[in-house]
N, C-alpha and C positions, 0 to 999 in steps of 0.2 A: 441481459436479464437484470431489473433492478431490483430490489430488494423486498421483502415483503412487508405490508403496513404492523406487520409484528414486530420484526426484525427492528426493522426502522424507529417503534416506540420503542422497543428495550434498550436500542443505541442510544435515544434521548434520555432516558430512563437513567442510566447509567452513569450519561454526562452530568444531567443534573445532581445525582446522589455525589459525584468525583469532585464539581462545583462548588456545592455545599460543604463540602467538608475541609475543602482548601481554601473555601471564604474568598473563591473568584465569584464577580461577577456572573450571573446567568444572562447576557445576551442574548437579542435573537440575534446579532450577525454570529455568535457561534455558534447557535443552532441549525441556521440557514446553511452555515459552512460545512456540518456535521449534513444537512440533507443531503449536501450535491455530495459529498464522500459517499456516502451510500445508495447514490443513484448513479452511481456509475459501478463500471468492472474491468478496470482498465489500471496499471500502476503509474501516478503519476508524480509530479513535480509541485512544489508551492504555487510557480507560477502556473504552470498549467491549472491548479483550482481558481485563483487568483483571475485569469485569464475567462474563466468558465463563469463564474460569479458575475464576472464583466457583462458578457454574451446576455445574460437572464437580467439585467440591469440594477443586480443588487449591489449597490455602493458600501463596499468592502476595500478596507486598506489593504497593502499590502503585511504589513506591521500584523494587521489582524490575522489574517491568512497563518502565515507561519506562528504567531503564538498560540492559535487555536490548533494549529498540529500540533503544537508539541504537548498543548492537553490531553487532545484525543491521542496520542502515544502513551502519556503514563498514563492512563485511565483505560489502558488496552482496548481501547477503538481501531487503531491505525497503527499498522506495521511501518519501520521505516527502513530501510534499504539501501543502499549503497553499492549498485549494480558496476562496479568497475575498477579498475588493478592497481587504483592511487587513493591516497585519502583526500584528494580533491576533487572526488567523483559527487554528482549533484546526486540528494539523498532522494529519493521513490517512495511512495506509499504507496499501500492498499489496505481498506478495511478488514476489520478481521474477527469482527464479531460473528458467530456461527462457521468461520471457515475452517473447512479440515484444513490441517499440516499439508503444506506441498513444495512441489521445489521447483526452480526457476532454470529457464534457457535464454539465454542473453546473446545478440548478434553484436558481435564487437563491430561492424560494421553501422547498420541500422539502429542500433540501438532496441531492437522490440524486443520485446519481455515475454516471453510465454511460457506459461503454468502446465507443471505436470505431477501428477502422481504414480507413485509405483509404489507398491506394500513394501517389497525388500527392501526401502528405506528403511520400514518401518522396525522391519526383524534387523537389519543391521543395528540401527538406535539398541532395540531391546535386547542382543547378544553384547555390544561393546557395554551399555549401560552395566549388565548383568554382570559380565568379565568384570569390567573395572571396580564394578560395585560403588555404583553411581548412577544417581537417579535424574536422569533425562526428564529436563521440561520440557524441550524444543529444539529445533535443528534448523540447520539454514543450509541449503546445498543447491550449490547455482555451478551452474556449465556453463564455459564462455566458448561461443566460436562462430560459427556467419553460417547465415541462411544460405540452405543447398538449393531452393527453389527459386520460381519465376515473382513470388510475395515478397522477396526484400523489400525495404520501402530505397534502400539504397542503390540499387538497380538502376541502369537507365533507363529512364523512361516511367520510371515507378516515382516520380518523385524527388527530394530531398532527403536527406536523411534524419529519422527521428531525434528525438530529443531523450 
């Protein structure tokens, strides 16, 4: 599901205000780059958008690609991630304007990423926040282990294994 033409101007909306006040330039290849982020719902990689850009024939660097994330990261557009047990894990994104909090399941095998929610996060956050007397802005809680199903992409017959 892509995003709605609201969503999507307040994303601009945003950038532009973040732009201006950091006296970056307002490109359109970073705005182009900020569309495909929010036409997609999927967590990915620089080159993955990079790659995507490609496909739709808008000649974008790669230079661009990752400088323009790491706007849209401090100007909280895009989450960034690091879905893996070394700090030389290739970093993920997903947008994150209008998204509830939720938490991540990662197949150490395949690599896919799949989003869930459960409230008892929620009450966990707000009893330890309370207990410690500390005020939660955000949480990040990811499960690592391998798909039990016939959908791994790592499977035979399924494919290669993701990225």
């Amino acid at each position: 599901m892509n995003e709605t033409p609201s969503m999507l101007a307040t994303a601009r909306a945003k950038l532009e205000e973040s732009l201006l006040a950091k006296g970056l330039r307002r490109s359109a290849e970073r705005f182009a780059i900020l569309d495909e982020v929010y036409s997609r719902n999927d967590h990915f990689d620089a080159e993955d958008l990079y790659q995507a850009m490609h496909q739709k024939s808008y000649p974008v660097s790669r230079a661009t690609v990752y400088n323009t994330l790491e706007v849209l990261v401090d100007c909280h557009l895009v989450r960034r991630h690091h879905f893996g047990d070394d700090d030389n894990s290739k970093s993920r994104y997903e947008k994150s304007l209008g998204r509830q909090q939720h938490a991540h399941l990662v197949c150490t095998i395949c690599h896919r990423v799949q989003e869930f929610c459960d409230p008892r996060l929620h009450l966990i956050k707000t009893n330890v926040g309370n207990t410690l007397q500390f005020e939660v802005e955000s949480h990040s809680f990811v499960l690592y282990g391998q798909c039990i199903d016939e959908n791994c992409e790592a499977k035979p017959g399924n494919g290669t294994p993701a990225n």
